[in-house]
PLY file of the C-alpha trace (Angstrom):
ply
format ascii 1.0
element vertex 620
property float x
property float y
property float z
element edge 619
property int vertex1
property int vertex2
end_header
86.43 -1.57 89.37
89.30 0.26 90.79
91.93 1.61 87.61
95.17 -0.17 87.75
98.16 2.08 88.17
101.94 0.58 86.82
104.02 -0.22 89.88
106.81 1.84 90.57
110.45 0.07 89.71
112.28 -1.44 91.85
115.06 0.24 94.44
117.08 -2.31 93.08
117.01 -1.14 89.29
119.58 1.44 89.67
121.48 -0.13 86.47
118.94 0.34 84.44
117.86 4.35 85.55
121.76 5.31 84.88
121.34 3.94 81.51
117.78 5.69 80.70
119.18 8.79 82.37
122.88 8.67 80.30
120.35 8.62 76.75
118.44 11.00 77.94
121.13 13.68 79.01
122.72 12.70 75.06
122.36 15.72 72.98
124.76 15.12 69.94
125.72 12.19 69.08
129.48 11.34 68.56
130.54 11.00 64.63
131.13 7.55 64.54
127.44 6.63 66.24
126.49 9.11 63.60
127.79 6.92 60.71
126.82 3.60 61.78
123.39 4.59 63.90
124.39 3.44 66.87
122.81 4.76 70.22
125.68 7.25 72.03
126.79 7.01 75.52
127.36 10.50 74.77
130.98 9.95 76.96
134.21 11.05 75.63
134.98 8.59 74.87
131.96 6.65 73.91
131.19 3.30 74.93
130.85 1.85 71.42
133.79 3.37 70.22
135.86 1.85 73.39
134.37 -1.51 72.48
135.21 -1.37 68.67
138.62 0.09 69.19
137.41 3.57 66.87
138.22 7.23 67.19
135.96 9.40 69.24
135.22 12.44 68.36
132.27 15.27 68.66
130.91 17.90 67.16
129.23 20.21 70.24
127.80 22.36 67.48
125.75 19.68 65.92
123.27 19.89 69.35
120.51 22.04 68.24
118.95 22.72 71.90
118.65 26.23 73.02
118.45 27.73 69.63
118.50 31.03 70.94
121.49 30.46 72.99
123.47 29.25 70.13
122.28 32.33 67.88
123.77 34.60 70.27
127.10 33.13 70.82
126.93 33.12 66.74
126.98 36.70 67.30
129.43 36.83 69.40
131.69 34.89 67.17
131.11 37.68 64.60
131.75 40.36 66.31
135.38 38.35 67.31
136.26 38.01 64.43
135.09 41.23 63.15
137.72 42.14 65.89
140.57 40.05 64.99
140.44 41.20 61.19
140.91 44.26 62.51
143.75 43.52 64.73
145.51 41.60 61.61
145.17 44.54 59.42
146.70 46.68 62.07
149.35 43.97 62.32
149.95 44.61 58.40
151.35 47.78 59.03
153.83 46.56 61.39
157.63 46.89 60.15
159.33 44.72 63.09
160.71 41.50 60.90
159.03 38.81 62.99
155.63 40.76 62.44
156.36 40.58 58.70
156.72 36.63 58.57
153.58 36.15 60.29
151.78 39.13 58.36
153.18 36.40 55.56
151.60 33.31 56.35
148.57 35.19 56.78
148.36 35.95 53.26
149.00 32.84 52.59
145.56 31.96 53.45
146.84 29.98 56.95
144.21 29.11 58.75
143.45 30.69 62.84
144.55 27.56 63.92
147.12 27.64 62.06
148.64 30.93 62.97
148.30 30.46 66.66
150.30 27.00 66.52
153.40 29.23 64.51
152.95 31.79 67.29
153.25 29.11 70.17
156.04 27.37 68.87
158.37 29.95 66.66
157.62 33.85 68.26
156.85 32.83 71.95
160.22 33.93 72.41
160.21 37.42 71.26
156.36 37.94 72.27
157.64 40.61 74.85
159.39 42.69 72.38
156.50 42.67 70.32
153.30 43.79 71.61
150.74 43.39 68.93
151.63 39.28 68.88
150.84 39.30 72.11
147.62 41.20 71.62
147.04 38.93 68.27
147.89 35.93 70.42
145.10 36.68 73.16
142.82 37.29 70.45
142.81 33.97 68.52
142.52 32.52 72.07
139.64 34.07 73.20
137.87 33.56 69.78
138.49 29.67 70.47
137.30 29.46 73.26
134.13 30.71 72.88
133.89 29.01 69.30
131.86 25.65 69.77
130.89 26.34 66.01
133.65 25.87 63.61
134.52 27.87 60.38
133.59 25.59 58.54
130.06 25.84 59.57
130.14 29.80 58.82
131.53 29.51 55.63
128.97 26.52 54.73
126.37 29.60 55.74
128.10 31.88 53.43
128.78 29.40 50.65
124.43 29.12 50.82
124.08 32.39 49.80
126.19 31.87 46.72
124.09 30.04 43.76
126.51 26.89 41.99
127.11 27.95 38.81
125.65 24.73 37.43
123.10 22.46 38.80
123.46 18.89 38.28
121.89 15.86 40.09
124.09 13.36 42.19
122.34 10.31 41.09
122.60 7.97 39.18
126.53 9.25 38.74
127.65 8.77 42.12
127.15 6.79 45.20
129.37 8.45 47.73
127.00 10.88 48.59
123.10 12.03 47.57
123.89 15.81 47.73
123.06 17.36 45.09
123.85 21.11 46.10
127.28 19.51 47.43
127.74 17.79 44.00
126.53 20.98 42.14
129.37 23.02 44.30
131.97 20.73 43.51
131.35 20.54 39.71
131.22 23.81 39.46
134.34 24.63 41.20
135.86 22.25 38.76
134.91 24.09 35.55
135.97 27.39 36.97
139.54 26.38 38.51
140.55 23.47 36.38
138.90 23.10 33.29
139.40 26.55 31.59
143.10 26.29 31.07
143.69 22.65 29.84
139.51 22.76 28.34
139.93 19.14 27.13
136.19 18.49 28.54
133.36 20.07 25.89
131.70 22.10 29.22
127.83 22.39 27.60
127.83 18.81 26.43
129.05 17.23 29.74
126.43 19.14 31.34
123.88 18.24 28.92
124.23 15.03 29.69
124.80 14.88 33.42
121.78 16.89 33.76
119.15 14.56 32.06
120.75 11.62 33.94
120.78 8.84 30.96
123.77 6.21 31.87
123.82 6.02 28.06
124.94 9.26 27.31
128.10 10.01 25.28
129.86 12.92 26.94
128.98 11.82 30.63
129.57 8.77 32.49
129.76 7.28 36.26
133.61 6.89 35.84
134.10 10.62 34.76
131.82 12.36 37.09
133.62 10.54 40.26
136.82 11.71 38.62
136.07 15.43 38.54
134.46 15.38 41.73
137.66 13.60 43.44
139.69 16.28 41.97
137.23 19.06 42.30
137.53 18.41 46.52
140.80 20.18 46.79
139.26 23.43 45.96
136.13 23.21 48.38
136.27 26.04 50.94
136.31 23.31 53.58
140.03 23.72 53.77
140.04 27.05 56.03
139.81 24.59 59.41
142.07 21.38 60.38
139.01 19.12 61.07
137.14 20.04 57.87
140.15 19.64 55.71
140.63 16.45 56.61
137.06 15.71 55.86
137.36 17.36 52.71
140.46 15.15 51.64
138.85 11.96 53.02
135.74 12.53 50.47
137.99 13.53 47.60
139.77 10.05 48.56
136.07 8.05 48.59
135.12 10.31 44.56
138.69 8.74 43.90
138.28 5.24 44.56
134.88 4.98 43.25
136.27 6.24 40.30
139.12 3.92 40.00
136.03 1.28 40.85
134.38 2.75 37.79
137.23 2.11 35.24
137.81 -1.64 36.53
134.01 -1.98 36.07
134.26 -0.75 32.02
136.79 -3.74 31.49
139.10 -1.89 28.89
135.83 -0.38 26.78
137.39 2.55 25.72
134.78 5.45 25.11
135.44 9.56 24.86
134.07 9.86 28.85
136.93 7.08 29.79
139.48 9.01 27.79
138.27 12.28 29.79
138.40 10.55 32.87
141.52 9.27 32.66
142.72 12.70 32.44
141.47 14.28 35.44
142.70 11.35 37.22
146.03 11.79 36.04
146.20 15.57 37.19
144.54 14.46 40.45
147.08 11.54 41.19
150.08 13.70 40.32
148.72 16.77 42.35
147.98 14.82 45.38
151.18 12.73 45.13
149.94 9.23 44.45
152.79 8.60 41.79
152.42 4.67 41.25
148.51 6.10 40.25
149.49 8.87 38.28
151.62 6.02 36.00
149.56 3.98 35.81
146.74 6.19 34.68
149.17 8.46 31.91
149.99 4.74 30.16
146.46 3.88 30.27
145.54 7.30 29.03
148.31 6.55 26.25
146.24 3.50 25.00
143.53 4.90 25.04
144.66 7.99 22.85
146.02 5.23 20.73
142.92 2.97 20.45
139.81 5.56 20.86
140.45 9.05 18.78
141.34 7.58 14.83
138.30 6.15 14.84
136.13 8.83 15.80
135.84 11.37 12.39
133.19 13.00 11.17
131.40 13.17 7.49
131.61 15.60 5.48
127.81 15.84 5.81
127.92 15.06 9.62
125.27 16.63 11.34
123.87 16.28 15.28
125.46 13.92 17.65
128.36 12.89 14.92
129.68 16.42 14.79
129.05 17.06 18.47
131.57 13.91 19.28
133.95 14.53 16.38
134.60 17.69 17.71
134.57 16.78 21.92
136.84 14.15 20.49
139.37 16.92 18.60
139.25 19.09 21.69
140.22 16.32 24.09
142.50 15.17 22.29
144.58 18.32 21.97
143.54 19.22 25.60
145.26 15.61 26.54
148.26 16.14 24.94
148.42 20.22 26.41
147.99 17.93 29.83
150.61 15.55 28.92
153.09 18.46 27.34
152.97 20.17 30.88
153.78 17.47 32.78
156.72 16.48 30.88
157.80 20.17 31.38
157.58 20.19 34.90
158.80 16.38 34.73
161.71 16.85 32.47
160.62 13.54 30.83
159.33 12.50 27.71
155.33 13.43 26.63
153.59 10.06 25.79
151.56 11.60 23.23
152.39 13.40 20.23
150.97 16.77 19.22
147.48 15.16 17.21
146.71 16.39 13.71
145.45 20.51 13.17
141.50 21.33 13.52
139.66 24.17 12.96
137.93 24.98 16.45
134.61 26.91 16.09
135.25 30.97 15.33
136.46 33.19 18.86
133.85 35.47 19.49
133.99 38.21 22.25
130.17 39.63 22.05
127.95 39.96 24.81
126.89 36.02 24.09
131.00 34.45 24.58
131.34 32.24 27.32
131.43 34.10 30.90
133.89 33.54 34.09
133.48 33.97 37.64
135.87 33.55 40.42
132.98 31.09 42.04
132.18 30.89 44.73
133.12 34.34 45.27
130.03 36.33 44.01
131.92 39.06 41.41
130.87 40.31 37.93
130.63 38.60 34.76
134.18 38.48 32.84
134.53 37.02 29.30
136.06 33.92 29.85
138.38 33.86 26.75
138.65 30.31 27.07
138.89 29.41 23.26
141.57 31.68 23.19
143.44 30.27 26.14
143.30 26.56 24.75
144.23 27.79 20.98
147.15 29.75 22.27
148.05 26.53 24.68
148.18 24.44 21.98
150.32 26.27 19.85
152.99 26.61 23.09
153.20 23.11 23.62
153.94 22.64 19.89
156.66 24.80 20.32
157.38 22.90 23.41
157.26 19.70 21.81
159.79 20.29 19.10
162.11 22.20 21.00
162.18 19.54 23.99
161.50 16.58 22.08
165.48 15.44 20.89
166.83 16.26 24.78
164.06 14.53 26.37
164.62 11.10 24.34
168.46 11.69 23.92
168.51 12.32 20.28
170.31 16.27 20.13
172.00 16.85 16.84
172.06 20.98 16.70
174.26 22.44 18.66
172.88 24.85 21.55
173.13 28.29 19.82
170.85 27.04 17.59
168.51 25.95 20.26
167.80 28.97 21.89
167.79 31.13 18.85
165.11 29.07 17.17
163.43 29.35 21.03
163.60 32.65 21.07
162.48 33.35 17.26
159.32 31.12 17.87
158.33 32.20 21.20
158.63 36.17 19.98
156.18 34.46 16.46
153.75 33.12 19.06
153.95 36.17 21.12
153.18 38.47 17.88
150.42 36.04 16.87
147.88 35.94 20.53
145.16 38.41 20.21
144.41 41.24 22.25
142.58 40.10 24.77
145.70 37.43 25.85
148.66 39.89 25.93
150.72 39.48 28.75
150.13 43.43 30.44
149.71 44.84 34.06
145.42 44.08 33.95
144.91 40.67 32.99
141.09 39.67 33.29
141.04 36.04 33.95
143.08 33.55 35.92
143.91 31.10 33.07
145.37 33.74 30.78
147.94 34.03 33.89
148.22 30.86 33.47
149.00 30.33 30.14
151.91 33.20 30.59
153.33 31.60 33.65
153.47 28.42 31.72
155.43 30.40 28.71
158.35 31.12 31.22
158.44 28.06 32.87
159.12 26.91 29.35
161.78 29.41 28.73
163.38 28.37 32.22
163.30 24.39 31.00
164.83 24.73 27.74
167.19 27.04 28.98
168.35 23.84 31.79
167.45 21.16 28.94
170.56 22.61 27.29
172.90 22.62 29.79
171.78 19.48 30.94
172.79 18.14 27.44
176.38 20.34 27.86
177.33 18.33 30.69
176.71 14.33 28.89
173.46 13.98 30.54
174.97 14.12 34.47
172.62 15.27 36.62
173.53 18.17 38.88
171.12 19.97 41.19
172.70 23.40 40.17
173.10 23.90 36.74
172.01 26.96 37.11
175.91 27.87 37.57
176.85 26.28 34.92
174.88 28.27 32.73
176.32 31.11 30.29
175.41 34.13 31.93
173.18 35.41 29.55
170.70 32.08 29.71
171.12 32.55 33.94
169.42 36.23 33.20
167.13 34.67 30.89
166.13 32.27 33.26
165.80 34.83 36.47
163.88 37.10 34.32
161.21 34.53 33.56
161.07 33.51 37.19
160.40 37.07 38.44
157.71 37.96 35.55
156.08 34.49 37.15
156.52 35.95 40.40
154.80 39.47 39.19
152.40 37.48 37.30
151.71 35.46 40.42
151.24 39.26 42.31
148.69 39.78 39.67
146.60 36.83 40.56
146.84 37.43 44.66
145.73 41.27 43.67
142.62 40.25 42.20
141.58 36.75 43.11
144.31 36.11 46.38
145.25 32.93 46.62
142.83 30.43 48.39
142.13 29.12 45.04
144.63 29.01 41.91
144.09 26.75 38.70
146.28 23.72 38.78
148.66 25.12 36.18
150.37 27.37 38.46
151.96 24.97 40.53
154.49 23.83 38.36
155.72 27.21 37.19
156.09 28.57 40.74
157.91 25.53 41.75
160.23 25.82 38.42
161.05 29.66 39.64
160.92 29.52 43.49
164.40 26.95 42.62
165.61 29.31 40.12
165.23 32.24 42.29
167.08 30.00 45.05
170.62 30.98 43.13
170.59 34.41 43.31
168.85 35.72 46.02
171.85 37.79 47.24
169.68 40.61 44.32
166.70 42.38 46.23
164.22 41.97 43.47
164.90 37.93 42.80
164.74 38.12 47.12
161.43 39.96 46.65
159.88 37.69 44.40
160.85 34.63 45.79
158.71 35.94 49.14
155.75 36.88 47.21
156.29 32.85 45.12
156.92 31.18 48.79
153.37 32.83 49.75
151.63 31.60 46.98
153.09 28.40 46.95
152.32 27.53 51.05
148.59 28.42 50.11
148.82 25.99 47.09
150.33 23.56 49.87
147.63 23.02 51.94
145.71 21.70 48.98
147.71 19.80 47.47
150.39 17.42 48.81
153.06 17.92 45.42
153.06 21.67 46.26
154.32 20.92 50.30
156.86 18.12 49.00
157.98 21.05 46.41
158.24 23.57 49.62
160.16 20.95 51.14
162.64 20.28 48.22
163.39 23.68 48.43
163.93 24.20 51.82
166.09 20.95 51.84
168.03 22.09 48.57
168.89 25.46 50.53
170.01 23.59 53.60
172.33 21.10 51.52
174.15 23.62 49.52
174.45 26.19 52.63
171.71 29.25 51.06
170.18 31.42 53.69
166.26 31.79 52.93
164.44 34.83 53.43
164.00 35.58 56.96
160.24 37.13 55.30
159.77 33.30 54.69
160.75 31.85 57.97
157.29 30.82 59.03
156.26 29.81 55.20
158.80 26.95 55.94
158.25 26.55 59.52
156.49 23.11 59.67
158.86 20.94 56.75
161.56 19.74 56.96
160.63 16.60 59.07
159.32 13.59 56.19
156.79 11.24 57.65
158.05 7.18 57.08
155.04 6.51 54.45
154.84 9.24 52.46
155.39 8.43 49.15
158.66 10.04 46.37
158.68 11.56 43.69
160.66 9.44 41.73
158.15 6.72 40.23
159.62 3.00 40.24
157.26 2.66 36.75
159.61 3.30 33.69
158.45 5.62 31.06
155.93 4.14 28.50
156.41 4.74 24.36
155.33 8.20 23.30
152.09 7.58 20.85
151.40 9.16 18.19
147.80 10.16 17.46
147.47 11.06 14.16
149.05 12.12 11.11
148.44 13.67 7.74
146.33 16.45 7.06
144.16 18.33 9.21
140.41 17.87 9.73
137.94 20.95 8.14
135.81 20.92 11.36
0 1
1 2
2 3
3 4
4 5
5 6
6 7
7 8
8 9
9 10
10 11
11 12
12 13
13 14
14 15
15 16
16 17
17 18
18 19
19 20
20 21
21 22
22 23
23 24
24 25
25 26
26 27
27 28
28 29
29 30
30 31
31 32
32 33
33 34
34 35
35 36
36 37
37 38
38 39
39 40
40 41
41 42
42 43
43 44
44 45
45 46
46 47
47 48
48 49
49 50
50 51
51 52
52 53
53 54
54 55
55 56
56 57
57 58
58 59
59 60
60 61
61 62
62 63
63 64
64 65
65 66
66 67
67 68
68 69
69 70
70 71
71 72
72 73
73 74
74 75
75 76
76 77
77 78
78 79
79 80
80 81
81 82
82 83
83 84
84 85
85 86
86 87
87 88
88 89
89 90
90 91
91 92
92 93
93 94
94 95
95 96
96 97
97 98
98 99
99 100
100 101
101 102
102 103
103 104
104 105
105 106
106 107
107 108
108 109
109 110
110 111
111 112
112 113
113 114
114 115
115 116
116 117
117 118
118 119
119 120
120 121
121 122
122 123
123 124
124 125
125 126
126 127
127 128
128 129
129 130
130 131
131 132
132 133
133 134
134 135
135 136
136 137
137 138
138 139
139 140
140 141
141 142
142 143
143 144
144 145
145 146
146 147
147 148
148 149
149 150
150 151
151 152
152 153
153 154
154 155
155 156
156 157
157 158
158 159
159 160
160 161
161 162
162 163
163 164
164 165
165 166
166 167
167 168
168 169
169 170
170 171
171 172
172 173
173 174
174 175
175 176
176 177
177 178
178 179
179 180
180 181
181 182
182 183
183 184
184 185
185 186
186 187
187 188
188 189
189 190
190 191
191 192
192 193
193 194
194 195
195 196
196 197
197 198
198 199
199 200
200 201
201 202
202 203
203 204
204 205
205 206
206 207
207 208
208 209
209 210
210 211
211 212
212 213
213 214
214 215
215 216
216 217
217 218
218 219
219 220
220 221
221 222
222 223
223 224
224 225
225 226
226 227
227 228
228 229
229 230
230 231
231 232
232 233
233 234
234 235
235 236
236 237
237 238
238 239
239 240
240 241
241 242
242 243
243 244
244 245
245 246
246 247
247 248
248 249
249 250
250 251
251 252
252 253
253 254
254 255
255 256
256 257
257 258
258 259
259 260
260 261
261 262
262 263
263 264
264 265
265 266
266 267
267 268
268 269
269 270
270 271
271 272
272 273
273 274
274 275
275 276
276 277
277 278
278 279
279 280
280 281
281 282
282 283
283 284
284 285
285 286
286 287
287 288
288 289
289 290
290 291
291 292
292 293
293 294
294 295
295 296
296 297
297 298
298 299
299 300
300 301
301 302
302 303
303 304
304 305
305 306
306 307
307 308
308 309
309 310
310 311
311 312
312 313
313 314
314 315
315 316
316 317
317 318
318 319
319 320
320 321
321 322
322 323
323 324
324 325
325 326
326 327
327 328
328 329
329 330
330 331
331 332
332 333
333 334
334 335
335 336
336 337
337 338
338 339
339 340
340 341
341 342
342 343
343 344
344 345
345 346
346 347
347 348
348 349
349 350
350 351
351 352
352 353
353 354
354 355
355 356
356 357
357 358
358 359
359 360
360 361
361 362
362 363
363 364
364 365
365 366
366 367
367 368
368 369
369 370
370 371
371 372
372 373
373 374
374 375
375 376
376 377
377 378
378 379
379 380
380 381
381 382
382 383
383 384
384 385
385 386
386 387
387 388
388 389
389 390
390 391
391 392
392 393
393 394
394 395
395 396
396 397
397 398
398 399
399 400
400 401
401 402
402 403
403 404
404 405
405 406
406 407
407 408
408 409
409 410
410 411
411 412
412 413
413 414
414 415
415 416
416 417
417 418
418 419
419 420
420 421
421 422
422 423
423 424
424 425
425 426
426 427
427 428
428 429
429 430
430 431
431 432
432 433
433 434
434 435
435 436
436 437
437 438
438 439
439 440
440 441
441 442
442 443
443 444
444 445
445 446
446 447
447 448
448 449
449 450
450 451
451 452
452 453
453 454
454 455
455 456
456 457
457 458
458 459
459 460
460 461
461 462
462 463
463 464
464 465
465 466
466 467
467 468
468 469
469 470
470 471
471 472
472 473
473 474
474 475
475 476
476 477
477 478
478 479
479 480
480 481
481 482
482 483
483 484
484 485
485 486
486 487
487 488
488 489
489 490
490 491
491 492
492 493
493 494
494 495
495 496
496 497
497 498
498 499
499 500
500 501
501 502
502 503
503 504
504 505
505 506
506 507
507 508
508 509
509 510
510 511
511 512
512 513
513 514
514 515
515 516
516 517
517 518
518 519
519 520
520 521
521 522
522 523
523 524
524 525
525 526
526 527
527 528
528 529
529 530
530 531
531 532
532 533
533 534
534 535
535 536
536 537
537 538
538 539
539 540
540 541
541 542
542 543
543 544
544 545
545 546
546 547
547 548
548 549
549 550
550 551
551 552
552 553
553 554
554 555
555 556
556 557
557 558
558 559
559 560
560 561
561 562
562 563
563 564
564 565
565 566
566 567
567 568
568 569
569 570
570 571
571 572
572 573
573 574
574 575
575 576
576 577
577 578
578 579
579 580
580 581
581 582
582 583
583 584
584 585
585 586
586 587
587 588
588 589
589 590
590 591
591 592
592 593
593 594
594 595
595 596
596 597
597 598
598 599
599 600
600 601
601 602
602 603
603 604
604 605
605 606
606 607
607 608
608 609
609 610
610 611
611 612
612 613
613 614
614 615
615 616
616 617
617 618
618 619
């Protein structure tokens, strides 16, 4: 019997051959097949994303044919950019003044993409009369061209080589992704960059208990994880490329809303991880601008304070898991109110929570066994972390803070101001005299949350310094008081902003300035205006180019420090001050506000302040 052989198709099947040959030429899929598993017409674009009505868009470097192909044009990327590094450091040494405003937004950590846009559309101009743009210019080009792979996808290939610092699971916290090495990075990013100033999260026991993965744990829960890992998002290194920022900022958005998700879930059960949570998501609301969020979240953080922390004391024979949550609970609740004291100095508003009752944190040690820091993910020695010390010298500050700020900020000044700034000044030189060694404000500072903590101290000085004249003039509001100052509190004032400035120097010197904890923000905000007044002086000029640097880094993380850039540059164009020429392309890109994006003023009014304790102080 003959073998039967399958009968060729039909001329007339032509459809049907375009559609087998269309999948088969399909290499990469485009991202929106991706998510949903849909098969790719592998057009640009796609026919599924036509029909639904959906962005298009492709990665070319997620095709994994010709592996050898794409290794060498890997190499070639390298040796590009081992090229244009060392055109940009030649650049560096350029005097002309156009070559110095793009020599600063490079250091402020702008992205390629980033610096060829200012070069298209603020020096093409005056490219002819200077040669090394032009030769920068061509460079960045050429590297584009040939890069199908983005930098994201190189630093994701550096960041493998760097260990997390901690290594916690994803599950059975969080559902917005399975990654543990991505959740692992994340968390610790957090604990490095955030936690060590404010420290209002016991570190070991969090990741105690996110590590053995009980939902019934204490110091852990769904709610807080999501919160630090929404907050934690700004700081991934996915930020050096447009594309993966925005991927970076639509996660941090997902951590967030499963978080919020998370609280409605516990139904007002107030427990220490909901009072920790609550925290991080107040910092990440206000840092990313969500103000009707950020409101919301400080008075719920206020009831909680008020419901959750006088009923959580210890024995006097308390032993274990007692002591361990007596004293997470005394730690977070002075870290809450260090959070809440900040704000309201940056705010000029009124803290909602009192300074809580004294404890006795466990004894500062600085053997080789005291808790370590490293600038992670940047692979660097070991440094003492001195975090004890930050948070007890923090807490004493915001005392101070609280007593001095307390009667202007709910309307209730009875000494006159003489006697405000010298009890100011003889406090602050007490609190000075009392911080050990290892926190003393001096030209080698090992750590960035001891910076920190100093930049904080001026900001201070500048606020009380305003608070006062603010009360001089019945309360009006004027956006330059700074004139209507006594002379002496103006030098005051400038001489905290440029120590934050040289501070700030400091922190680019050893760390730069991709990353910076949190805390900084506020006080380079509070100087950069300061320094606004007076920059006719070349050393308040001088450091408010070295603070505008710093400050468009901190921008492209977070959305308060660009609408801060933008206050100033609309403050200098409303009362006729000429900026820096130096920070011409720092400023290049504000100035126009988008319809929906949100103001700073909050239409929430201010909740009561709560007080959290009183009476004598625990022996813990």
């Amino acid at each position: 019997m003959a073998e039967s052989k399958p009968s060729p198709a039909p001329s007339g099947g032509s459809g049907t051959n375009e559609a087998q040959q269309k999948r088969k030429n399909v290499g990469t899929a485009c991202s929106a097949c991706k998510t949903r598993k849909l098969k790719c017409s592998g057009t640009s674009p796609c026919t599924n994303c036509i029909k639904n009505n959906v962005e298009c868009t492709f990665d070319a470097s997620a095709d994994k044919r010709r592996r050898g192909a794409l290794k060498r044009k890997v190499n070639q990327l390298e040796e590009k950019e081992d090229l244009l590094i060392q055109l940009v450091s030649t650049l560096r040494e350029s005097g002309t003044r156009r070559t110095i405003q793009l020599l600063n937004l490079i250091r402020s950590n702008a992205s390629l993409a980033e610096i060829q846009l200012y070069i298209d559309t603020q020096l093409k101009s005056e490219l002819e009369q200077t040669p090394e743009l032009i030769e920068v210019c061509n460079e960045i080009q050429r590297f584009e061209q040939m890069g199908s792979r983005s930098r994201r996808r190189i630093l994701d290939a550096q960041r493998a080589l760097v260990e997390p610092l901690f290594r916690v699971p994803a599950a059975p916290w969080t559902t917005v992704t399975a990654d543990d090495e991505h959740v692992s990075h994340l968390i610790s990013l957090w604990f490095t960059w955030v936690h060590p100033f404010y420290h209002w999260i016991d570190r070991e026991l969090f990741l105690r208990d996110m590590q053995s993965g009980s939902l019934d744990s204490k110091f852990c829960s769904p709610f807080l994880v999501n919160a630090i890992l929404a907050d934690a998002c700004a700081y991934s290194d996915s930020l050096e490329s447009d594309a993966s920022s925005r991927d970076a900022a639509a996660q941090g958005v997902r951590f967030y809303n499963e978080a919020k998700r998370l609280l409605d879930k516990e139904e007002g059960r107030i427990t220490l991880a909901t009072a920790q949570g609550l925290g991080v998501l107040w910092i990440c609301a206000s840092m990313t601008r969500k103000d009707r969020h950020g409101w919301i979240h400080q008075s719920q953080l206020a009831y909680a304070v008020q419901e959750l922390f006088p009923s959580i004391t210890a024995p006097k024979d308390a032993d274990g898991e007692a002591l361990d949550l007596a004293r997470a609970a005394n730690v977070t609740i002075w870290g809450l109110f260090n959070i809440a004291m900040t704000h309201a100095v940056s705010s000029r508003k009124a803290p909602l929570i009192k300074p809580p009752r004294k404890i006795r944190l466990p004894p500062i040690t600085h053997g080789p066994d005291a808790d370590l820091w490293v600038p992670y993910p940047t692979e660097s020695e070991k440094l003492q972390a001195h975090t004890l010390c930050t948070f007890r010298a923090l807490c004493s500050l915001n005392e101070i803070a609280y007593d001095i700020t307390y009667p202007h900020l709910h309307g209730e000044v009875s000494s006159s101001e003489t006697e405000k700034t010298d009890e100011l000044q003889r406090r602050l030189r007490e609190w000075q005299s009392e911080l050990p060694p290892c926190l003393k404000e001096r030209d080698a500072i090992e750590v960035p949350h001891v910076l920190c903590l100093h930049m904080y101290q001026h900001a201070l000085i500048i606020t009380v310094y305003e608070l006062l004249c603010n009360t001089g003039q019945n309360g009006q509001s004027d956006h330059r008081l700074f004139h209507m100052m006594p002379k002496s509190h103006q030098e005051a004032c400038l001489s905290s902003a440029r120590s934050i400035s040289q501070l700030m120097r400091l922190h680019r010197s050893a760390w730069g300035v991709e990353r910076m904890p949190q805390g900084t923000s506020q006080p380079i905000n509070i100087a950069l205006l300061v320094l606004l007044e007076r920059l006719d002086v070349s050393e308040n000029r001088d450091a408010f180019i070295n603070l505008s640097i710093a400050a468009k880094a901190a921008s492209r993380r977070w959305s308060s420090s660009k609408a801060a850039l933008d206050r100033i540059r609309t403050r200098a164009i409303i009362h006729g001050l000429h900026l820096p020429t130096e920070t011409d392309s720092l400023f290049a890109d504000f100035g126009k506000r988008p319809e929906n994006e949100p103001s700073d003023e909050s239409p929430f009014p201010m909740a009561d302040t709560i007080e959290t304790s009183d009476g004598e102080g625990s022996d813990m």
